[in-house]
C-alpha positions in Angstrom: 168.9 26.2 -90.3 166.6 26.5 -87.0 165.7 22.6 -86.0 162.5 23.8 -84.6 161.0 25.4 -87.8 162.2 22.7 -89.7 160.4 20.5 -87.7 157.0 22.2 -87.5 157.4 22.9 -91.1 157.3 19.3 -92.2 154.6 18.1 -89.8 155.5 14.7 -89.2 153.9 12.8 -86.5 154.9 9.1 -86.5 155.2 6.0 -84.2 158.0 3.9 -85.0 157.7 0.0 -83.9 161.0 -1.7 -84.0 159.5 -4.6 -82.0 156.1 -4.6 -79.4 158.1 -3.7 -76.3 158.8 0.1 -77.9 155.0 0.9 -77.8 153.4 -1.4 -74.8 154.3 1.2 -72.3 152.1 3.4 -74.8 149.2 1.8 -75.7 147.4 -1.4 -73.9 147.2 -4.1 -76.8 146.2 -7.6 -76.5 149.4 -9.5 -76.3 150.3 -11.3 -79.9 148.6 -15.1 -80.3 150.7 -18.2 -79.4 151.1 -20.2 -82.5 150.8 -23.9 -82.5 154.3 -23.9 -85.0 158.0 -24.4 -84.3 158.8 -21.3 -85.2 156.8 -17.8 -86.8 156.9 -14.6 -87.9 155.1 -11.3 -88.7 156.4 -8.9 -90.4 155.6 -5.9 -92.0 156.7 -5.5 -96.0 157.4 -2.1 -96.4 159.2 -1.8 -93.7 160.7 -4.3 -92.7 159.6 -4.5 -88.8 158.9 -7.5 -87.2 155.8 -7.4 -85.2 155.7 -11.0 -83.9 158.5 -13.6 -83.6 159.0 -17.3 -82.5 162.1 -18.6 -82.5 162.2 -16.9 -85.7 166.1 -17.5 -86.5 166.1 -21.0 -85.6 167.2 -22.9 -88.5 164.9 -25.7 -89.6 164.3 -27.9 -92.9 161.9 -25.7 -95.4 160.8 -28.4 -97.5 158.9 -26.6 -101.0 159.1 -22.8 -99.2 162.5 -23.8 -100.7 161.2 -23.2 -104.3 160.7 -19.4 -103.4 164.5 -19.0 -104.1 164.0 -21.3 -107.5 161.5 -19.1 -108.5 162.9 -15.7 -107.2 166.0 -16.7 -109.2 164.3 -17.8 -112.5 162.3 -14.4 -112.4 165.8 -12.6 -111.7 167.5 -14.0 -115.1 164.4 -13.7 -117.0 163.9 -9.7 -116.0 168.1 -9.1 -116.4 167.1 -11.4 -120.3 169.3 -13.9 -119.1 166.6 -16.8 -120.0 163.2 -15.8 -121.7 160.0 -17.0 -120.7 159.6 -18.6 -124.6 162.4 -20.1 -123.8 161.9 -24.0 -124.1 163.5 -26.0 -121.5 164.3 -30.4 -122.5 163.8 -32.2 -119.5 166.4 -34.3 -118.1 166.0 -38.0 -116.6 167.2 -36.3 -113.4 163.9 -33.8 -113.6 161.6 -36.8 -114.4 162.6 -39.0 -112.1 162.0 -36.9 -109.1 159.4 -37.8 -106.6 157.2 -35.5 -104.1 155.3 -33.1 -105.6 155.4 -33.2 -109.3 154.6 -30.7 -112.8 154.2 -34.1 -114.1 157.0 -33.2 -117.2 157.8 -35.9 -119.5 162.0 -37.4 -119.9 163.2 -35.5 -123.1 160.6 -33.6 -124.1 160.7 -29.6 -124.2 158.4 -27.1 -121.7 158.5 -23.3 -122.1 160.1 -21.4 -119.3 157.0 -19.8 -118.2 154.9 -23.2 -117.8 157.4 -24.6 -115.4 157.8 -21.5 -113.3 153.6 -21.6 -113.3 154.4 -25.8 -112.4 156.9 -24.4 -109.2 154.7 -21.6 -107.8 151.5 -23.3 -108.1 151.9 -27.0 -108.6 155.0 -27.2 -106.3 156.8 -29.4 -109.0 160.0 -31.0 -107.9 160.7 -32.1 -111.0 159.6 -28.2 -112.7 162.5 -27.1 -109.9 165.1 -29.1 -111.6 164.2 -28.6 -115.3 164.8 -24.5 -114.3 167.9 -25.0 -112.3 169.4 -27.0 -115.1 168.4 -24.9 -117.4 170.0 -21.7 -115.8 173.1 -23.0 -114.1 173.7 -26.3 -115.9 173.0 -28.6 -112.7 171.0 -28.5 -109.7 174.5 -28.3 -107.8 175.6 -25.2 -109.4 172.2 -24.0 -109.2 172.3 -24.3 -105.5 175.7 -22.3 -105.3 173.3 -19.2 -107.0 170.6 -19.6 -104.6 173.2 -19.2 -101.5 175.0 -15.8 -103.1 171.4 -14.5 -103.4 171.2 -15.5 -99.7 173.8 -13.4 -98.5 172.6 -10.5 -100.6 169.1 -10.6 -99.2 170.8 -10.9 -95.4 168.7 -14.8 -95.2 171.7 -15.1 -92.8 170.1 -18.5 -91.4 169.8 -19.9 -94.6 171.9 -22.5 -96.6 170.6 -24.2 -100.2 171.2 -27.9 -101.2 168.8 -28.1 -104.2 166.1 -26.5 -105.6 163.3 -28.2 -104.0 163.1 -28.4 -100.8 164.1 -32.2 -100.9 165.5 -33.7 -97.1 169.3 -33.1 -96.7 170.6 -32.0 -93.2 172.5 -29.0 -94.5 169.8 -27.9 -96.7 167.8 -25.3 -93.8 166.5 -21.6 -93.9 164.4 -20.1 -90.8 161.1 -18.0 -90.4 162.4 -14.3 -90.5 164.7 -15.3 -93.5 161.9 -16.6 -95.7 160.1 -13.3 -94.8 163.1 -11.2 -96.3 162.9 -13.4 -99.3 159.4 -13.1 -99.5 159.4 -8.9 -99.3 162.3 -9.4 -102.5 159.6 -11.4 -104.5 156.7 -9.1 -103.8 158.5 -5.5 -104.3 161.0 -6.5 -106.8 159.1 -7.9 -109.3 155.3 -7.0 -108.9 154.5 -8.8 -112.6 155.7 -12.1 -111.8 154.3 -12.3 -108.0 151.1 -11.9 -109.3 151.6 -16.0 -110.2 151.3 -16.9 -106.4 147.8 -15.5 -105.9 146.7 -18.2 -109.2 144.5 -20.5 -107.4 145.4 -23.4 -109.7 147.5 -23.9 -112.8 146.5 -26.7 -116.1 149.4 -28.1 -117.9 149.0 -30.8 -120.2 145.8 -32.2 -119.3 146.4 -32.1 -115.9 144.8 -29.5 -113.4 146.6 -29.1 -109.6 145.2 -26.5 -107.1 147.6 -24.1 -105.6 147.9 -25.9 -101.7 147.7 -22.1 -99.8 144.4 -22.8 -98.5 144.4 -19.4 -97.6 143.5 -18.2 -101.1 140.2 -19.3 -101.1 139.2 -18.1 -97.4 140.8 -14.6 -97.4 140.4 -12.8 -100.4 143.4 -10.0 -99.2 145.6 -13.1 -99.3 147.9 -13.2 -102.8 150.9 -15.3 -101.7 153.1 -16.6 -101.3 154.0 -20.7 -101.2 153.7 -23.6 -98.9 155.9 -26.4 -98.0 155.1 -29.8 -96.4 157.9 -32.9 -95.3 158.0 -35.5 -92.5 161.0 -33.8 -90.8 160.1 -30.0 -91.8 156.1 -30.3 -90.8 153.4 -28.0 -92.6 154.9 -24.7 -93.2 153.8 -21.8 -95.1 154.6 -18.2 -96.7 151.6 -16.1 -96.9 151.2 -11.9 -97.6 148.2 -9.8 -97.7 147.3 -6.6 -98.6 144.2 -4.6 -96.7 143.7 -0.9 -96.7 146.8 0.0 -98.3 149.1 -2.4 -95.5 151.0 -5.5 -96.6 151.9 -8.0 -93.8 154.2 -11.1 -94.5 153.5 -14.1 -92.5 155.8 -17.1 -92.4 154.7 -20.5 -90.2 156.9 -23.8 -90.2 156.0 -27.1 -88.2 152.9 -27.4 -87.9 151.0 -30.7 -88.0 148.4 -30.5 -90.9 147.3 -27.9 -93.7 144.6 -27.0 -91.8 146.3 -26.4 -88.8 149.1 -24.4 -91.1 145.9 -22.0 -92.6 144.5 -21.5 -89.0 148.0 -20.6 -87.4 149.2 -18.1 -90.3 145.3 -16.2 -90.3 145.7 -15.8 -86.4 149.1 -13.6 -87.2 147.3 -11.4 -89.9 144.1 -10.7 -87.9 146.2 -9.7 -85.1 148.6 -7.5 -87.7 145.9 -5.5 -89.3 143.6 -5.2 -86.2 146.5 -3.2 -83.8 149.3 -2.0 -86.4 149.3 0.7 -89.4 152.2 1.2 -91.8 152.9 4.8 -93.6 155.8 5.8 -95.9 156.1 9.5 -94.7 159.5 10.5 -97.4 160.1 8.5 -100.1 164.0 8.1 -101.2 165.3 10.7 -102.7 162.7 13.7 -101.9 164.2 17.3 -101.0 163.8 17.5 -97.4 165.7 21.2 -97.2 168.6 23.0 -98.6 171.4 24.0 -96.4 174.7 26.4 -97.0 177.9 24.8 -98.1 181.5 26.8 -98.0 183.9 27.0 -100.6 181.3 25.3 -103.2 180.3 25.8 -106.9 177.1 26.7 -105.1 176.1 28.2 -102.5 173.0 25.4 -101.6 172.9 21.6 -101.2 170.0 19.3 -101.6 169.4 17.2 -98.2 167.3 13.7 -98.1 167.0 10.3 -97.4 168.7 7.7 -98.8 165.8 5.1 -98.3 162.0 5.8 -97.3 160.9 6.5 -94.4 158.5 4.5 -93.5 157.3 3.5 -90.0 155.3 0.9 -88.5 152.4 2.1 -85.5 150.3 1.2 -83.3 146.6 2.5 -84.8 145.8 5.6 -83.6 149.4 6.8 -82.1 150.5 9.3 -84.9 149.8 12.4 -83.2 152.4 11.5 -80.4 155.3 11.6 -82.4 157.5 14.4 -83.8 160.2 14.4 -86.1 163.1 17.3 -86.5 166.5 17.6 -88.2 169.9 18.3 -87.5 172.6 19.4 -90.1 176.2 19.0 -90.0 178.2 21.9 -88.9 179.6 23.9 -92.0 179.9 21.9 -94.8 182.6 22.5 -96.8 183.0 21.8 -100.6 183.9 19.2 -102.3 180.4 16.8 -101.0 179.6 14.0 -102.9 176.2 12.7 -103.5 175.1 10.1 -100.9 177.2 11.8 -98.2 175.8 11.9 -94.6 175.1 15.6 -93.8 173.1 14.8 -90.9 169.9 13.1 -89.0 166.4 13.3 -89.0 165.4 11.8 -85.6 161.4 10.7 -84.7 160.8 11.2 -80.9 158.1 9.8 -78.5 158.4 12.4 -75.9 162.2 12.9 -75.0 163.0 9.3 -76.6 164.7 8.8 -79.7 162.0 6.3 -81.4 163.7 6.1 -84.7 167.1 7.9 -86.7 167.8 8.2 -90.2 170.6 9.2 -91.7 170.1 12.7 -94.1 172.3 12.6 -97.3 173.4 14.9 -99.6 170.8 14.4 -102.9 173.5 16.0 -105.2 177.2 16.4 -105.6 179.0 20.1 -105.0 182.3 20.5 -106.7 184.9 22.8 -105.1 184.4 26.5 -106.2 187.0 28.7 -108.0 190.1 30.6 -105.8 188.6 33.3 -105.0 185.1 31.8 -103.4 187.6 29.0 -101.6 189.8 32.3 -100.6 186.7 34.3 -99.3 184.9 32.0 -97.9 187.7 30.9 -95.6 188.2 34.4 -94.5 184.2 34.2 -93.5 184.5 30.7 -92.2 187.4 32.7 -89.6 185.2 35.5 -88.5 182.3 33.5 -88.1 184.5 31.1 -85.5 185.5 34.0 -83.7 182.3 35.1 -82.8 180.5 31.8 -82.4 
């Protein structure tokens, strides 16, 4: 297949941002606000990039952003019908007694599923994160082993659980850019459930609590996500918002009041949506071409991308870019699906801004005797002259 035509046949003009240093040389931006926070992040949720970073891995204590995991979790076993949000949860002594922010449950009696998991995303209950970690896992402890596997899986590599709640212990810690991953797994894995976190406040049992995102009520593209407050942790919080079409995740620990935690995390949107754009240009799965294969059942193969492509830009940079593909050298039957066939690569220029790996969308079984037989004999010619 001839790279060129493949590449002016798909069109693609893209600027790919894998951190601001890619693009500066490119366009003159105002350089990203300095946050009065111990650490920060901005990052972009459909794909993934960060666009502005402060000690972003350092680990630190979470306090309540901890109840992002409790609630991830709980959402995880209701959609797999582990647990059922009709499902009515008695509340241990352990659950009542618990102090900080609080559901307000009562010792022994029952509360459904869905009215704690409203009392831990809105209400910030300590004693609501209990009652659901019992109930899935038995205890807090084993609860706790749960919310570290799920860690791992979501690569929260600077992350390690203790409890449910967020309550002081000095090997209970998660950083910025973790609690952003987390964050995007709330927000694309479950989209019926995240719409909880936008709730500006939640009534249960005579008692009315405001959600504490401040954020909710000054920027209506704002729908998320939690906030956190101890001594040792400071004023930290987990927002997303959505404008024109472009989510941004911004995640803020230590700051010194819930003002001052409001202020900081606005700063990092304003900035995101005024200088950055986000497109998906091929979602996973779509035929980007077809291409030969040798001693196959067919003739043809199916080539595409195992993930979307989707690219974070400076505004106003998309005619810069251009995109093309290269193929793998005579591919030869049997080819699984999934199996790297080749590379679409984005360039700035003569740089390499961004590669992909191209899969094969289909699987080709080997072809009888006499195609295997024939198509060697080709294969042989063909070497000879090329």
């Amino acid at each position: 297949m001839n790279i060129t035509s493949f590449a002016q046949r798909v069109s693609l003009s893209l600027l790919l941002l894998t951190a601001p240093a890619v693009w500066a040389s490119q366009m003159a931006i105002p350089s990203p606000p300095q946050l009065a926070a111990k650490s920060y992040v901005l990052m972009d949720a459909a794909s993934g990039n960060v666009l502005i970073e402060e000690n972003a891995d350092e680990r630190l204590p979470p306090a309540s952003l901890t109840k992002l995991m409790t609630a991830y979790l709980a959402t995880l076993d209701i959609n797999r019908g582990q647990i059922k949000q009709t499902d009515m949860v008695r509340i241990s002594e352990k659950a009542w007694r618990m102090g900080g922010s609080k559901m307000f449950v009562e010792v022994g009696k029952e509360v459904s599923v869905d009215d704690l998991l409203h009392g831990i995303i809105i209400q910030s209950g300590n004693d609501a994160s209990v009652a659901i970690a019992e109930h899935i896992a038995g205890s807090e402890e084993a609860f706790a082993d749960m919310m570290n596997s799920t860690a791992q899986r979501l690569g929260m590599s600077n992350s390690q659980f203790r409890n449910a709640t967020g309550w002081p212990d000095p090997d209970h810690y998660s950083s910025a850019k973790d609690m952003a991953k987390l964050a995007r797994a709330i927000i694309f894995e479950d989209p019926q459930h995240y719409a909880i976190y936008a709730q500006k406040e939640f009534l249960w049992n005579g008692i009315k609590q405001p959600n504490r995102n401040l954020l909710l009520w000054r920027d209506k593209t704002v729908d998320g996500l939690k906030t956190g407050h101890t001594d040792e942790a400071g004023y930290c919080l987990v927002s997303s918002a959505v404008r024109d079409g472009m989510r941004l995740i911004s995640v803020v620990f230590g700051t010194n009041s819930e003002q001052a935690r409001a202020a900081e995390t606005q700063k990092l949107l304003t900035y995101g949506f005024r200088f950055f754009e986000t497109r998906t240009f091929y979602q996973k799965g779509a035929e980007l071409a077809k291409t030969q294969v040798w001693k196959g059942a067919t003739r043809q193969l199916k080539a595409g991308l195992a993930s979307d492509l989707t690219l974070t830009m400076a505004k106003g940079q998309l005619d810069k870019l251009q995109a093309g593909m290269t193929l793998n050298p005579q591919l030869i039957a049997p080819i699984q699906q999934g199996d790297v066939i080749g590379k679409v690569e984005v360039k700035l220029g003569d740089e390499v801004v961004h590669s992909v790996d191209l899969i094969a969308l289909e699987t080709v079984e080997e072809g009888g005797l006499f195609r295997r037989l024939w198509d060697s004999i080709r294969l042989f010619f063909f070497g000879l002259f090329n």
